[in-house]
NUZA-953230 format. One record per residue (C-alpha): x, y, z; residue number from 1. Coordinates in Angstrom, 1 decimal, decimal comma, padded with zeros to 4 digits. Layout:
N
@x: X; y: Y; z: Z; i: NUM
...
***
This chain:
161
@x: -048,9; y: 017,3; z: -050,2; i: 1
@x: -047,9; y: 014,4; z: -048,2; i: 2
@x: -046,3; y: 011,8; z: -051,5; i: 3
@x: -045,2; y: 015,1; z: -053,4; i: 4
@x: -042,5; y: 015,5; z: -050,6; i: 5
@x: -042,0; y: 011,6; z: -050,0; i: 6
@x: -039,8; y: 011,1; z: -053,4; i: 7
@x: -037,9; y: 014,7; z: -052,9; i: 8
@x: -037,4; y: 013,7; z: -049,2; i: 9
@x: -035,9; y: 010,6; z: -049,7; i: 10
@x: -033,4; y: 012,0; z: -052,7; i: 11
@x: -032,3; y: 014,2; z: -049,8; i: 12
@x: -031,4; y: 012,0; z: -047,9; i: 13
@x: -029,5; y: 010,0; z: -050,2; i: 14
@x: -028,1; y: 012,9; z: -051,7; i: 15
@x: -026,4; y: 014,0; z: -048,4; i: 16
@x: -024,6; y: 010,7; z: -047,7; i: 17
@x: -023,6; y: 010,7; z: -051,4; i: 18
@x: -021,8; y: 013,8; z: -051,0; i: 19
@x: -020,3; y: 013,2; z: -047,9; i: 20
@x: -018,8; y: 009,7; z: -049,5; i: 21
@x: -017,5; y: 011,9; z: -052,4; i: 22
@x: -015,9; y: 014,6; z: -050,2; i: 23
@x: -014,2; y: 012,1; z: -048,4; i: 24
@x: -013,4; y: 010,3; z: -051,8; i: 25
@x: -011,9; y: 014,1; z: -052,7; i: 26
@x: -009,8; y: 014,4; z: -049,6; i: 27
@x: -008,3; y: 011,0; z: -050,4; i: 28
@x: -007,4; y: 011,6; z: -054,0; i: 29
@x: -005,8; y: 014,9; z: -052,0; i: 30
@x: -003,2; y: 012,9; z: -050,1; i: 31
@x: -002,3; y: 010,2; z: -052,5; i: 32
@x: -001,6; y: 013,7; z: -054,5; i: 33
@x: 000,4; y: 014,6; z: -051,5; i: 34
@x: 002,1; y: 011,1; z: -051,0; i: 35
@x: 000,4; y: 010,7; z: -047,4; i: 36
@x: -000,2; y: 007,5; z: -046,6; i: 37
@x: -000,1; y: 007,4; z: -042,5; i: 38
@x: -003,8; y: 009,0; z: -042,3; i: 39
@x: -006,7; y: 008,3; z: -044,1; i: 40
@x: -009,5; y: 010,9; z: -045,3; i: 41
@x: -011,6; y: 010,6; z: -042,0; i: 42
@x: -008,9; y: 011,1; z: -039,9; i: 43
@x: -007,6; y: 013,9; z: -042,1; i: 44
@x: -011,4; y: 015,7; z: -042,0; i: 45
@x: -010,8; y: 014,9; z: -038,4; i: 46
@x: -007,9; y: 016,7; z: -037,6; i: 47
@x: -008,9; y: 019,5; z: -040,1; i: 48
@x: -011,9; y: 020,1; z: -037,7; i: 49
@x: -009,9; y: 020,0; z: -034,8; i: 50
@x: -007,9; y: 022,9; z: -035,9; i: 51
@x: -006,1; y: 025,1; z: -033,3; i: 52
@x: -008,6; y: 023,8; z: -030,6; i: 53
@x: -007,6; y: 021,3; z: -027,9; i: 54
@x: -010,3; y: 018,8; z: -027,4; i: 55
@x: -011,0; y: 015,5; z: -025,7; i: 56
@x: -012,6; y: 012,5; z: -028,0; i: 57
@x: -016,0; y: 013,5; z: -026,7; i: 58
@x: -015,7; y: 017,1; z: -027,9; i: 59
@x: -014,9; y: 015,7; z: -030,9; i: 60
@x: -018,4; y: 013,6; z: -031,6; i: 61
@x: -020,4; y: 016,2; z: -029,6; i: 62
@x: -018,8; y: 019,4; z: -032,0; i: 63
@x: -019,6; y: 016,9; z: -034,8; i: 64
@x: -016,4; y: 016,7; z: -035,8; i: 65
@x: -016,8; y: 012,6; z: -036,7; i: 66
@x: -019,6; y: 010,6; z: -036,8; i: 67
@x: -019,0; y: 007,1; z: -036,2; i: 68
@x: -018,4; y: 004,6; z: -033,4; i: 69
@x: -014,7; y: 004,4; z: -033,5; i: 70
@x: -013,5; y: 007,7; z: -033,3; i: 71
@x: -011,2; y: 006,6; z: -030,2; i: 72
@x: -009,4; y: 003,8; z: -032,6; i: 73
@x: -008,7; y: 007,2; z: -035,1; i: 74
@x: -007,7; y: 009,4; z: -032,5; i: 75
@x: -005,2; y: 006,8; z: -031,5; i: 76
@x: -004,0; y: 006,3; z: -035,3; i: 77
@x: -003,1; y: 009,8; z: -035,2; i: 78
@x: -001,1; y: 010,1; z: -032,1; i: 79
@x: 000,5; y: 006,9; z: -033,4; i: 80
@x: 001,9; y: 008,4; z: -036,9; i: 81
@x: 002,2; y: 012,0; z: -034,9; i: 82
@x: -000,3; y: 014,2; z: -036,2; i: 83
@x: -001,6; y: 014,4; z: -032,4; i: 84
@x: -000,3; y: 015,1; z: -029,5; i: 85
@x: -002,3; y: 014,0; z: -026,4; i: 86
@x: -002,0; y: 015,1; z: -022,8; i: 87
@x: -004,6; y: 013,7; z: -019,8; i: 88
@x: -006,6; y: 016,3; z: -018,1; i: 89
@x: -005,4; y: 017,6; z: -014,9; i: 90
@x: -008,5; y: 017,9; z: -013,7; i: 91
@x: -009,7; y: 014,5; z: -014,8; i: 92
@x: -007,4; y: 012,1; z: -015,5; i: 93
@x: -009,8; y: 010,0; z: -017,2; i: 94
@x: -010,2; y: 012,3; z: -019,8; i: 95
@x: -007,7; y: 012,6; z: -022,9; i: 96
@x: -007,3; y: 016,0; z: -024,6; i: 97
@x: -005,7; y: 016,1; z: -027,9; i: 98
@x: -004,5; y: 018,9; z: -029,9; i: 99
@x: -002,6; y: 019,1; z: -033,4; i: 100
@x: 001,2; y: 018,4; z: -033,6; i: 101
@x: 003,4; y: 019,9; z: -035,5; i: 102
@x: 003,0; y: 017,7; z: -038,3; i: 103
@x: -000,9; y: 017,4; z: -038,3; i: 104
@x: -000,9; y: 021,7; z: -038,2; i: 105
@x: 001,3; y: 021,1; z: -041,4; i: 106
@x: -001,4; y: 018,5; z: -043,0; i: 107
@x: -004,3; y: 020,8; z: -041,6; i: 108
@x: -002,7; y: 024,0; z: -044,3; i: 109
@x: -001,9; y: 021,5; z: -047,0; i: 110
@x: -006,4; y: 020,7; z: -046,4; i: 111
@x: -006,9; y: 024,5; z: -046,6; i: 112
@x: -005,0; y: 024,7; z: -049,5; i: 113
@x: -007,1; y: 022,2; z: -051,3; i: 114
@x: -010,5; y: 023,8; z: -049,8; i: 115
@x: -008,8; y: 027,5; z: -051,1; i: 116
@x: -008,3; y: 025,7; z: -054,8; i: 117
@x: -011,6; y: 024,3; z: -054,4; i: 118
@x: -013,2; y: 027,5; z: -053,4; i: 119
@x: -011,9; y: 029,5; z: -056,4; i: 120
@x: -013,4; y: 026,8; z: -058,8; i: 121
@x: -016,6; y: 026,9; z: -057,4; i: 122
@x: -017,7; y: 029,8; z: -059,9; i: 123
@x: -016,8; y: 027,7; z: -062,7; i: 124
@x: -018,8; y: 024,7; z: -061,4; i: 125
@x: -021,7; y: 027,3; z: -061,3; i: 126
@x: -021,9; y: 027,4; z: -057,7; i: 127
@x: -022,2; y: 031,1; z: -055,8; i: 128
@x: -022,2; y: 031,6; z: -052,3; i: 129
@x: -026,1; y: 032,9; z: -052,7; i: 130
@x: -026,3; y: 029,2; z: -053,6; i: 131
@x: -024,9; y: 027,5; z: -051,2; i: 132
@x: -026,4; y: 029,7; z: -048,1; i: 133
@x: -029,2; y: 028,4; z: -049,2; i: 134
@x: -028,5; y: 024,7; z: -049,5; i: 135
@x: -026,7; y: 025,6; z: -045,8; i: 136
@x: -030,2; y: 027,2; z: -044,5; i: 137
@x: -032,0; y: 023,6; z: -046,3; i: 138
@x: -029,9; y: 021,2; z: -044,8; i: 139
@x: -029,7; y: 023,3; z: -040,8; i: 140
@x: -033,6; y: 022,9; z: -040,9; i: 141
@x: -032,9; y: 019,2; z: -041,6; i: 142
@x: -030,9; y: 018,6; z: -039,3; i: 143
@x: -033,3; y: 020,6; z: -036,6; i: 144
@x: -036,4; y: 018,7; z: -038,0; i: 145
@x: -034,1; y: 015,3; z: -037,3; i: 146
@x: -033,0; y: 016,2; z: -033,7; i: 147
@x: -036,5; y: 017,2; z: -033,1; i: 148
@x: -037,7; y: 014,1; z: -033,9; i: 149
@x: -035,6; y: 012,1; z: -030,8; i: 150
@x: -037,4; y: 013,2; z: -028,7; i: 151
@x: -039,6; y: 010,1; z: -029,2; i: 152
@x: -042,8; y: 011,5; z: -028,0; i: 153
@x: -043,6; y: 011,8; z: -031,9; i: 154
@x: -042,8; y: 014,6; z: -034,8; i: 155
@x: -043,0; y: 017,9; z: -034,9; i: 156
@x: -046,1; y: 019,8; z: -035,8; i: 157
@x: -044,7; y: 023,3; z: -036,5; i: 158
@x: -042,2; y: 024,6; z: -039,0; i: 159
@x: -038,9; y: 024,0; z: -038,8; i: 160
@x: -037,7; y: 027,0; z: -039,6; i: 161
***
């Protein structure tokens, strides 16, 4: 059982960087379509995911928002070219919260728009939303098998489901 999994295993995980990279290649091709050019595709997933929430950089890694190291330098880009407005907590003053401007709410429907012409194509593409709950439910038990394992004090014996 053990090397049938390995090769299927590995594709997975290949597989889901690969379509992360072509999302964000698809969200790019979206705003040179649009004629933005102040905000590149992470920052535009970014601020999609932010939504109508209020958050401080923190949230935003912790939600899973953005994964990488410089989400501070991003958040900072889009306060820059106004797409974010940032305000320090009262409570903390160390702490940044940030929330959509006016601008970025108009970017975040232009995103919707694309994921609503997206979402009416998928039938074509021969994708149903049977489908993808269950590539959803595949890639959750992933993602609990991985946090599982951080623990350090080895893997984990039982299912992940």
């Amino acid at each position: 059982m053990e090397n049938a999994v390995r090769q299927p295993y590995y594709d997975s995980i290949l597989l889901i960087e690969r379509l992360h990279r072509h999302f964000l290649e698809v969200l790019k091709t979206e705003l040179d379509r649009l004629g933005i050019q102040d905000i590149n595709n992470v920052q535009s997933l970014i601020l999609y995911n932010i939504g109508d929430d209020e958050l401080t950089v923190g949230e935003l890694t912790a939600r899973g928002y953005y994964l990488g190291s410089n989400v501070s330098y991003n958040v900072k880009k889009m306060v820059e070219n106004g797409y974010l407005g940032q305000e320090r907590s009262p409570h903390d003053r160390r702490s940044v919260r940030v929330r959509l401007s006016d601008k970025g709410l108009d970017l975040r429907d232009k995103i919707s728009s694309m994921f609503e012409r997206q979402i009416k194509a998928l039938d074509k593409a021969g994708l149903n939303d049977e489908e993808l709950i269950k590539a959803n439910e595949t890639m959750r038990k992933l993602e609990r098998f991985w946090s599982s394992s951080l623990d350090y004090s080895g893997y984990p014996v039982t299912s992940a489901a």
